[in-house]
N, C-alpha and C positions, 0 to 999 in steps of 0.2 A: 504493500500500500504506500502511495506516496504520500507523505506528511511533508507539511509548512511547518516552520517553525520561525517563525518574525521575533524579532526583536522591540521593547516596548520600552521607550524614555522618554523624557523631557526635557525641553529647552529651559534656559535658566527663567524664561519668563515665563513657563506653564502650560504652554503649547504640548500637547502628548503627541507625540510621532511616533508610527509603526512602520519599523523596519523590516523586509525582507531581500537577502540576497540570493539573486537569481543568475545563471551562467549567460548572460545573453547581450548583444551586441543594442538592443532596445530596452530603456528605461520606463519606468512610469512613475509619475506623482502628483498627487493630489493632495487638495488642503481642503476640508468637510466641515461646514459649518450650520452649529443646532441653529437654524434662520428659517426654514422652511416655510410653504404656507399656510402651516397651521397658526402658528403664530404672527398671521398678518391681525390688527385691530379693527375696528370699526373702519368703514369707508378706503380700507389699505386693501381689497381684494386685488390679486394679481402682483403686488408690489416687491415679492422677493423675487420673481419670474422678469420682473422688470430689469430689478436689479439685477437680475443674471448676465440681461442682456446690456447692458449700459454700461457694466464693470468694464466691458472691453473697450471703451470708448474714447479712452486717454487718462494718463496721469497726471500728477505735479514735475516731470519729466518728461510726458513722451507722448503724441498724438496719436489715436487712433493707429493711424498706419501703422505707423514704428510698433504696434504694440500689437498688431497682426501680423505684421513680418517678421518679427525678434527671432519666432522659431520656424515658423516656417520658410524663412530664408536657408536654412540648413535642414531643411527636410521633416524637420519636427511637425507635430498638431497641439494644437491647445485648444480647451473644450470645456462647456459649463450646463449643469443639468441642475435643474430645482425640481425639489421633490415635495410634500406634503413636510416631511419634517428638516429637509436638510436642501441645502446650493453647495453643489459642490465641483469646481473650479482642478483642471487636471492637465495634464501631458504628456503626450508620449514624447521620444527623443533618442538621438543615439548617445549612449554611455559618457561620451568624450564633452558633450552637451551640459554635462547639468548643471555647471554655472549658470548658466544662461537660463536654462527652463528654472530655476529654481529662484535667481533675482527677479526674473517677470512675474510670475506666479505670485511671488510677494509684495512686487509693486502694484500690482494690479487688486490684489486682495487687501490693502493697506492705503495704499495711495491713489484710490479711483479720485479722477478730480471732478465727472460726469458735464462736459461742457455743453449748455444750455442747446447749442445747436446740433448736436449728436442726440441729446434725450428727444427731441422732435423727428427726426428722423427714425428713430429706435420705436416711436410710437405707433407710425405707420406702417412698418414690418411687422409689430407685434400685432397690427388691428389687421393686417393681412393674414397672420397667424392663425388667429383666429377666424377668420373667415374658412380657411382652410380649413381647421380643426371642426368647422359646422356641415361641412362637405362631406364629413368622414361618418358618418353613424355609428358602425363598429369602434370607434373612439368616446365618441358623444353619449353612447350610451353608457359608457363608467362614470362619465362625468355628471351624468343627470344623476343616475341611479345612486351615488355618492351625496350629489347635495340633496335627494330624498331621503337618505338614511342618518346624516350626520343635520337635517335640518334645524336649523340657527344656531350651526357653531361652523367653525372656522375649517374643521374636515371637508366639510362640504362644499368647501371654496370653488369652485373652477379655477388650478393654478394660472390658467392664463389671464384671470380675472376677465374682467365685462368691458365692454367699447367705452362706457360713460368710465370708470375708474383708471382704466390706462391712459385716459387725454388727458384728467383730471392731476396725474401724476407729474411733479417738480422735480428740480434737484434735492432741494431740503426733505422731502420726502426720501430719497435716497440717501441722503447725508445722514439720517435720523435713525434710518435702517441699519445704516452700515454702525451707526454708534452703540446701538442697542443689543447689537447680536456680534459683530467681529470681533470678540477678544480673547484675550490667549485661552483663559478655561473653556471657551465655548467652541474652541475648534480642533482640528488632529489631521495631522499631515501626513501621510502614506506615503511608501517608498517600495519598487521591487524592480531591482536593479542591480548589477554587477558594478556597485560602487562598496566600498567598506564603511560598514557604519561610524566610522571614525571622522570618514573626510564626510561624508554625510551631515554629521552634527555639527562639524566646526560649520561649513557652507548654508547650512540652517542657521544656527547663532546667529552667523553677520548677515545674512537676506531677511529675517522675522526677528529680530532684537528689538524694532519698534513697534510690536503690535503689544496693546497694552494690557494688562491683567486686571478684572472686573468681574466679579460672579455676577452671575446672569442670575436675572430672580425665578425663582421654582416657578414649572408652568403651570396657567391659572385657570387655563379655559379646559377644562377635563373634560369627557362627553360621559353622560350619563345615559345614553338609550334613545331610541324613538318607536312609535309605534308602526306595524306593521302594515305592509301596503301595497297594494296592486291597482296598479297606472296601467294603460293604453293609450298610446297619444298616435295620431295621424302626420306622418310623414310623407314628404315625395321620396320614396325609395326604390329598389329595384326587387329589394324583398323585404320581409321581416326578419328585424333587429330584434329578440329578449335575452333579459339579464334577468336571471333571476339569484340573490341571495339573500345574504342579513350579517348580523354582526358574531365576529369570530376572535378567540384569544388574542390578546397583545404580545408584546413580542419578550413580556417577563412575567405570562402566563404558561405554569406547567402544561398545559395541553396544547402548547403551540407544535410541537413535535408532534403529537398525534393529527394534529389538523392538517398539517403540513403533508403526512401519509395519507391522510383521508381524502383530501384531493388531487395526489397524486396517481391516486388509485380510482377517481372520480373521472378527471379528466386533463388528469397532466400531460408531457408533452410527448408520451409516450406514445405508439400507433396502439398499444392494444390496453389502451385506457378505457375502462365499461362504457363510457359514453361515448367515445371515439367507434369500440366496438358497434356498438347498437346503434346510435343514431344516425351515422355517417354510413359502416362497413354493410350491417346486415340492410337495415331501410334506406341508404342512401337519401336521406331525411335534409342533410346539411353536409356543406363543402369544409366549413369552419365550427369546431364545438371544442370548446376548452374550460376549463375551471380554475379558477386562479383563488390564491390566498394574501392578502395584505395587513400586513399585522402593526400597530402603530405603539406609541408611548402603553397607553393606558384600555386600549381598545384593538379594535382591526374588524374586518370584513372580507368573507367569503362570498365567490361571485361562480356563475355558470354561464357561458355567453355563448350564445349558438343563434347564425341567420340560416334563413329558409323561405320556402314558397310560403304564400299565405296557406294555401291547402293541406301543408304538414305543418304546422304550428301547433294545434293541437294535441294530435298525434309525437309530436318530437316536447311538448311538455309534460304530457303523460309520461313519456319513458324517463324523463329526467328525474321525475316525483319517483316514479317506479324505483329508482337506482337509488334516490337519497332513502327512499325507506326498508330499502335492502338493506343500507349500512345500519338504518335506525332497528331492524328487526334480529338482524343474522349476523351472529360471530364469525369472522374469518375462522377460516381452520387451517391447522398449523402450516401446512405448505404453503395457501395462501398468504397467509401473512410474511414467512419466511421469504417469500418470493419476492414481494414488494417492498420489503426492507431491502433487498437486494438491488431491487431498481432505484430506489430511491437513493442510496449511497453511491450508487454507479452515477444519477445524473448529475450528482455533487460533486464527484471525482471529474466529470467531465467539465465542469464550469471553475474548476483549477486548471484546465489546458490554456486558458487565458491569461496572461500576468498584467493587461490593462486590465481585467472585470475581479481580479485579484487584488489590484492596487486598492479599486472602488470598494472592493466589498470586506478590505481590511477598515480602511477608515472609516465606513459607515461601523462596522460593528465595535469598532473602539469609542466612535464616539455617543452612540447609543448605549452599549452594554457597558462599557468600561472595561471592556477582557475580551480577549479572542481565544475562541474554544480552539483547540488541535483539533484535525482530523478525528483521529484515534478518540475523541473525547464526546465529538459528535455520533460517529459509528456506535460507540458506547451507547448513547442515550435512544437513539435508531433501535439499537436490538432489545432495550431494556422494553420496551413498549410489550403492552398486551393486547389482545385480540379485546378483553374488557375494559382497557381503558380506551380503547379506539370504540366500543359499542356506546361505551359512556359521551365522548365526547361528540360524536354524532349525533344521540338523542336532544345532547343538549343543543346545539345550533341549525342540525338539516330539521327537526321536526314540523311538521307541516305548518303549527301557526306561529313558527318564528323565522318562514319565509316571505320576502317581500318579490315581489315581480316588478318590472318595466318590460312593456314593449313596445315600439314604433312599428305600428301597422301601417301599409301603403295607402297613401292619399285615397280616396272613394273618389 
């Protein structure tokens, strides 16, 4: 079995960085901050999504350009993705690079200057963004389906926020963002690269020695539940779009590991996933059917997303019910279960053949959990599972009245 073994320190100002050394002629690193858009305020929807995009825009240094060329002039990428709870700002590069990727990265995460004529231009991409994003259904529908289930709380945002809050958006608004979330305890820089942690740290020191240290105040907006619910709304589509889920463990909830199997086994990204099997293989029902798990601070959600004709819609949600109350009725038995522990460690094994989705998914979990599990440690908690605690944790979330639906039917 192949094991990681990263190395975990701090800069003198508090900054946590996760090390791993890898043999390879490409770099990666990231710097991951708790900023996400759950924690936008009243009237800020969209605003760390903004910020994502704006960061690149220039510093107290260096314009735009210079700050899109720095690395890709020698072949590097630099890239930034906001997520519900985290923006996290990355690189790849060749090894001989990372002065370079590692001053920008800082200057840009430290020193955005956001010039008034760049945030208007950034607005009109993003409002094209989203125009795109309403083109897309198979998109659109997490996005609805989210702000029905986290309704009036900040989960439920659409991170690209709304056409009225993106215009509505300043510098100071940015300035405000960047003050409240960019500091040394609230962020963790990732590394996986054939660089030695030594010269690593000193290169870190002098590029992030100005970011400054400030606890960030414990989060306030906690979700406490919503009720249950089944939507149909008319779209112009080419088929029908449903989602159907509800609310699932967080991610320092013990049954996140069961939930994690259970939709794996649901309709992970495996070919012979029950719903993949049935709805797709045997009924050719849908081209697309998958089940995803999103697990948050203090909450999360389980989703099933399958299009199709209008004519099997029906039909392809009956079998769906069918499946969830197979988990809710019937114990795996032992091969079964044995079986799917095995797939499921294999497609974890497989998403280690990446060392950029390695770099990402060190820093997120450092700066979420505070610790990164070893392989062997994960594997560990995989096999400890029961066919009873998997019967348990599906009564409690697939049971039929703690299921919510959305579906976008085709226009009449």
């Amino acid at each position: 079995m192949y094991e990681i073994q990263p190395d975990v320190f701090q800069l003198s100002n508090g900054i946590r960085v996760v090390y791993l050394h890898a043999h390879a002629q490409v770099a990666h690193m990231g710097v991951t901050i708790l900023a996400g858009s759950r924690f936008e305020e009243e009237r800020e929807e969209g605003l760390a999504h903004f910020l994502e995009h704006c960061i690149f825009k220039g510093t107290n240094k260096r314009k735009a350009f210079h700050v899109l060329s720095r690395l890709d002039s020698v072949g590097g990428e630099i890239n930034a993705y906001t997520g519900k709870e985290e923006i996290c700002i990355y690189a790849s590069f060749t090894k001989n690079h990372i002065r370079r990727a590692s001053e920008l990265l800082a200057d840009i995460t430290l020193n955005s200057s956001f010039p008034e004529k760049e945030i208007q231009k950034e607005k009109e991409i993003i409002l094209d963004e989203i125009n795109s994003y309403l083109d897309s259904p198979s998109e659109k529908i997490f996005d609805d389906f989210e702000a029905y289930l986290f309704q009036g709380h900040a989960l439920g945002n659409n991170i690209l926020g709304t056409k009225e809050s993106v215009t509505s958006f300043g510098k100071d608004h940015l300035l405000n963002y960047v003050k409240r979330f960019f500091t040394a305890d609230n962020m963790v820089i990732s590394f996986v690269g054939d660089i030695s942690r030594k010269q690593l740290e000193k290169i870190l020191e002098a590029d992030f020695i100005g970011c400054k240290q400030r606890t960030v105040e414990a989060i306030k907006n906690e979700f406490y539940g919503t009720p249950q619910f089944k939507i149909k709304t008319q779209e112009s589509n080419f088929q029908v779009h449903s989602l159907i889920g509800g609310i699932a463990p967080s991610y320092v909830d013990d049954r996140r590991r069961s939930m994690t199997l259970l939709t794996n086994i649901l309709g992970g990204p495996a070919l012979n996933s029950r719903l993949n099997l049935s709805i797709r293989e045997k009924y050719g029902f849908s081209y697309n059917i998958e089940a995803t798990y999103s697990p948050f601070m203090e909450t999360g959600y389980w989703a099933v997303y399958f299009g199709t004709d209008p004519k099997y819609l029906k039909k392809s949600l009956d079998l769906v019910y069918k499946e969830l109350k197979l988990l809710c009725d019937k114990k795996l038995g032992t091969s079964q279960l044995n079986a799917s522990k095995e797939q499921l460690k294999g497609h974890l094994a497989l998403g280690l053949d990446s060392n950029s989705g390695l770099m990402l998914g060190l820093g997120k979990s450092l700066l979420l959990f505070n610790q990164i599990d070893t392989i062997q440690e994960i594997y560990e908690s995989i096999d400890k599972l029961t066919a009873s605690e998997l019967l348990e944790t599906a009564n409690h979330y697939f049971a039929k009245e703690n299921v919510s639906e959305l579906i976008f039917d085709i226009e009449k």
